[in-house]
C-alpha positions in Angstrom: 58.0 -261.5 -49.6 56.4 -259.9 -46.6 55.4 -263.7 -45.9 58.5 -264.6 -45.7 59.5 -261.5 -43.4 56.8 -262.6 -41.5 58.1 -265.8 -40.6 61.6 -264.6 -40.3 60.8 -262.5 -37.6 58.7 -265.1 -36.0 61.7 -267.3 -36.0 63.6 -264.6 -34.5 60.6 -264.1 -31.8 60.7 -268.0 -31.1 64.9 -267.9 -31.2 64.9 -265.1 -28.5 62.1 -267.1 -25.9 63.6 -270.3 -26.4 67.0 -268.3 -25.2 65.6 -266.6 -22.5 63.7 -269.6 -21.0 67.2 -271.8 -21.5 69.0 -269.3 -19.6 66.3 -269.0 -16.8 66.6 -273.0 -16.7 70.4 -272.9 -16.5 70.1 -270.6 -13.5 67.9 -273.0 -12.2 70.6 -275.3 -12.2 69.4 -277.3 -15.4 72.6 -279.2 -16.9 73.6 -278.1 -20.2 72.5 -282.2 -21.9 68.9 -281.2 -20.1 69.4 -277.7 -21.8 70.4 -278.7 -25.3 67.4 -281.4 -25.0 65.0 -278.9 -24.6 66.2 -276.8 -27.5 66.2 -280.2 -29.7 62.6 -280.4 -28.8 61.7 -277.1 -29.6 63.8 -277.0 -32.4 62.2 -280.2 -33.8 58.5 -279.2 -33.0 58.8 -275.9 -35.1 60.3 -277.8 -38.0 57.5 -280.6 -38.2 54.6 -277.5 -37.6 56.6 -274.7 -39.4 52.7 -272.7 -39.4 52.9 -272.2 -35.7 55.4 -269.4 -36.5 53.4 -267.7 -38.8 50.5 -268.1 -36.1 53.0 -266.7 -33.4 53.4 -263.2 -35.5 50.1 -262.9 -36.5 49.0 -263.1 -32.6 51.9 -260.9 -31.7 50.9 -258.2 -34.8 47.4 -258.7 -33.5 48.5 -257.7 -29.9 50.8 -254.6 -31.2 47.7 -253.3 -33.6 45.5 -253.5 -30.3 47.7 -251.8 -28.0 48.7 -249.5 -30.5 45.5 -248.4 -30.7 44.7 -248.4 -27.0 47.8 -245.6 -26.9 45.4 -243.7 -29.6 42.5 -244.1 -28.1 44.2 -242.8 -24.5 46.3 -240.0 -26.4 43.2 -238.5 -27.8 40.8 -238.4 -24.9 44.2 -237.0 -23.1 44.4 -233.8 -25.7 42.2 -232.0 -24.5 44.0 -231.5 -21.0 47.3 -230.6 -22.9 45.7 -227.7 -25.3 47.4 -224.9 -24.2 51.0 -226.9 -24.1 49.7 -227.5 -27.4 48.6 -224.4 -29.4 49.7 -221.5 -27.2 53.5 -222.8 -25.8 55.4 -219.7 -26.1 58.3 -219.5 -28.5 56.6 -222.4 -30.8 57.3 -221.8 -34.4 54.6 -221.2 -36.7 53.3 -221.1 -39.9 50.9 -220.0 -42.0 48.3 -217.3 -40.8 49.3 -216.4 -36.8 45.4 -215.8 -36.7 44.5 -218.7 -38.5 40.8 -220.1 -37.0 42.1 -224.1 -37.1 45.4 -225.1 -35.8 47.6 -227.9 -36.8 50.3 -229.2 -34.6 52.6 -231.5 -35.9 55.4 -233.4 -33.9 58.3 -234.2 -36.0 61.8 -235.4 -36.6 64.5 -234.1 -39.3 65.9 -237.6 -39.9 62.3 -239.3 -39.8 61.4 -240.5 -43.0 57.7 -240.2 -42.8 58.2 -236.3 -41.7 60.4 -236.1 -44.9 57.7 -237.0 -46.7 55.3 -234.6 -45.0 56.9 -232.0 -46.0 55.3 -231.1 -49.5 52.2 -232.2 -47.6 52.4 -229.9 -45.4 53.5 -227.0 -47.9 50.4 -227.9 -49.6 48.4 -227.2 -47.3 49.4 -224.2 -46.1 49.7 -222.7 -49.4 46.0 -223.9 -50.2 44.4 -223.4 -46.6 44.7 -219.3 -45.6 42.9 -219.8 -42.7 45.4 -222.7 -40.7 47.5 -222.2 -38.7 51.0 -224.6 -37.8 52.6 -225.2 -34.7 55.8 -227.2 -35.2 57.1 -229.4 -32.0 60.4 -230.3 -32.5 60.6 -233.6 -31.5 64.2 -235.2 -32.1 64.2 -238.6 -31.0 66.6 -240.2 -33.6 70.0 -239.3 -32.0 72.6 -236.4 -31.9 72.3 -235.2 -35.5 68.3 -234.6 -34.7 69.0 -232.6 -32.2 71.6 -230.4 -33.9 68.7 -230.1 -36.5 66.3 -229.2 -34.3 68.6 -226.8 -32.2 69.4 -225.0 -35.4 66.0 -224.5 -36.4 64.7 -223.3 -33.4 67.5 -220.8 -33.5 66.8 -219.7 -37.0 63.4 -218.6 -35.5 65.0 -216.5 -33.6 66.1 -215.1 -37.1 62.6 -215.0 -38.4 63.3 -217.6 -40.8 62.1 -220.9 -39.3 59.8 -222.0 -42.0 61.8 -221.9 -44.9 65.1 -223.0 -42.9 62.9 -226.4 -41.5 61.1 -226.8 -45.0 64.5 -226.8 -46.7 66.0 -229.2 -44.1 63.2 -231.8 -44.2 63.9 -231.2 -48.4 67.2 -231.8 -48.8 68.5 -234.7 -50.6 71.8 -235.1 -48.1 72.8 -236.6 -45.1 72.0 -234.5 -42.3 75.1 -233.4 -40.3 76.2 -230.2 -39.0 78.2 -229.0 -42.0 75.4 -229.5 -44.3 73.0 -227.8 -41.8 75.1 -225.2 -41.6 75.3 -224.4 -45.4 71.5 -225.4 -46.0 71.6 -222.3 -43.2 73.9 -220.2 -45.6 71.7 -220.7 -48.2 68.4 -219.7 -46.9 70.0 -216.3 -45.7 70.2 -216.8 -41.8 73.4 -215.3 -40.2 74.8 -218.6 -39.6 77.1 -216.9 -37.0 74.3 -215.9 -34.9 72.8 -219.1 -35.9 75.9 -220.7 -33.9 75.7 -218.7 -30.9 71.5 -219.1 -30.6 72.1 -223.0 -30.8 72.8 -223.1 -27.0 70.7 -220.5 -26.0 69.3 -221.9 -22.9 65.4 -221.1 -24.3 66.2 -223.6 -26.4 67.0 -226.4 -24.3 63.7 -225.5 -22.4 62.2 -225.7 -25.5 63.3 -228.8 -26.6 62.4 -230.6 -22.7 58.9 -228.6 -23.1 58.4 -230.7 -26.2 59.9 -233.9 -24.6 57.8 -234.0 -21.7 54.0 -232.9 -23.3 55.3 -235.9 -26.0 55.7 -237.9 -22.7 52.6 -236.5 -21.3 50.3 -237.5 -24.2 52.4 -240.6 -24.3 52.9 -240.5 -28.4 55.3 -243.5 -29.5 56.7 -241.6 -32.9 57.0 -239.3 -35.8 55.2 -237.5 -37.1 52.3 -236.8 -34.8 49.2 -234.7 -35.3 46.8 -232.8 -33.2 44.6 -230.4 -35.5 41.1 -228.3 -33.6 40.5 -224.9 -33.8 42.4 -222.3 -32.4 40.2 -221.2 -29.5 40.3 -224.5 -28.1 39.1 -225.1 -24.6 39.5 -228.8 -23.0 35.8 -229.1 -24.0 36.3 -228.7 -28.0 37.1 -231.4 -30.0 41.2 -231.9 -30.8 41.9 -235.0 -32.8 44.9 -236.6 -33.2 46.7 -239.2 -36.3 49.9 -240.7 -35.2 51.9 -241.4 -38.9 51.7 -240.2 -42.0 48.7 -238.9 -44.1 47.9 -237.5 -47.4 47.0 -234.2 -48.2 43.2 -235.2 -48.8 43.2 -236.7 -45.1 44.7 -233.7 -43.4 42.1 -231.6 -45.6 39.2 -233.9 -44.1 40.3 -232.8 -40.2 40.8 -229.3 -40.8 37.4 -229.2 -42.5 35.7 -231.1 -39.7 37.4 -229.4 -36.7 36.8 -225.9 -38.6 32.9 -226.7 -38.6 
């Protein structure tokens, strides 16, 4: 199966250049006969060597893994210059103990499903680690609703209540919208009316475009990010940093290393 999704995409890779180079020829006044022949010849070359697509994704997964991990490599030698935005940015929620001698700080999105699954992860190991400490960046890239989620939560830590209100959204088994927010609100015991007036607070769009721009800044390319050192980090201590998902044994490894 992933063969086959494999190839599909390569077809769809080819499809696309063979497009774009047709239309760049029929600017170039090419006639649509010397058009359509080229697309025969294409078309009839990747039939009779059907392998050349699957060679054609596995250059171009090849080229994404390598880049991607160029962006790593450049994010985490970056870090170090971004560690107060980081650990200290005033107003940033936290968890766990305030005084905590390592810090996580995770980047995340309500609707992303990999932060969805973080979240027992990273229950765990706050409930297992007394000495961490959390910073959480909301980080809504996934549209409108993200937002709303993230605007809420940041209001609810006006409230005193982020942790539980974010844990319970990243939980829930429904649809995120603002009705469901809203009563996921009720039911942790904010004062959703206060909750609706904080959404807008103007803190919080400086918040959120704090978070935007150090994202931009260390030049992260999804959800959920993580930058874990110790708390009294200078730009001369060590801060790394895991785009994706990890397990709780993983996330255990880093705080162990970066509390040493």
């Amino acid at each position: 199966m992933n063969q086959l999704i494999k190839v599909l995409l390569a077809i769809t890779l080819v499809s696309h250049t063979i497009q774009s180079y047709a239309a760049a020829n029929t600017n170039n006044n090419v006639s649509p006969a010397e058009r359509a022949k080229i697309e025969e010849v294409v078309h009839q070359y990747l039939v009779s060597k059907p392998e050349v697509l699957v060679e054609a994704m596995q250059v171009l997964q090849r080229r994404q893994y390598e880049e991607a991990q160029q962006t790593v490599k450049k994010t985490q030698q970056t870090a170090p210059q971004f560690v107060k935005a980081l650990f200290s940015q005033m107003n940033d929620p936290i968890a766990g103990n305030p005084n905590g001698q390592v810090t996580i700080v995770e980047f995340f999105d309500y609707q992303c499903p990999h932060c969805v699954d973080m979240a027992p992860v990273m229950d765990a190991i706050i409930k297992s680690n007394p000495n961490v400490r959390v910073v959480f960046k909301e980080f809504p890239i996934r549209g409108p609703v993200s937002e709303f989620a993230a605007r809420a939560a940041l209001a609810a830590n006006k409230q005193g209540k982020y942790y539980e209100f974010s844990h319970a959204l990243l939980s829930t088994k429904q649809p995120l919208s603002e009705e469901t927010i809203y009563s996921i609100a009720k039911t942790q015991g904010l004062n959703v009316e206060q909750l609706k007036k904080d959404i807008n607070d103007k803190s919080i769009d400086t918040q959120l475009k704090n978070n935007t721009k150090l994202a931009q800044d260390l030049k992260l390319f999804g959800t959920p990010a993580f930058f874990i050192g110790k708390s009294d980090a200078t730009s001369s201590n060590g801060i790394s940093y895991t785009p994706g998902q990890m397990d709780q044994k993983q996330i255990q490894t880093l705080i162990d290393q970066a509390g040493k």
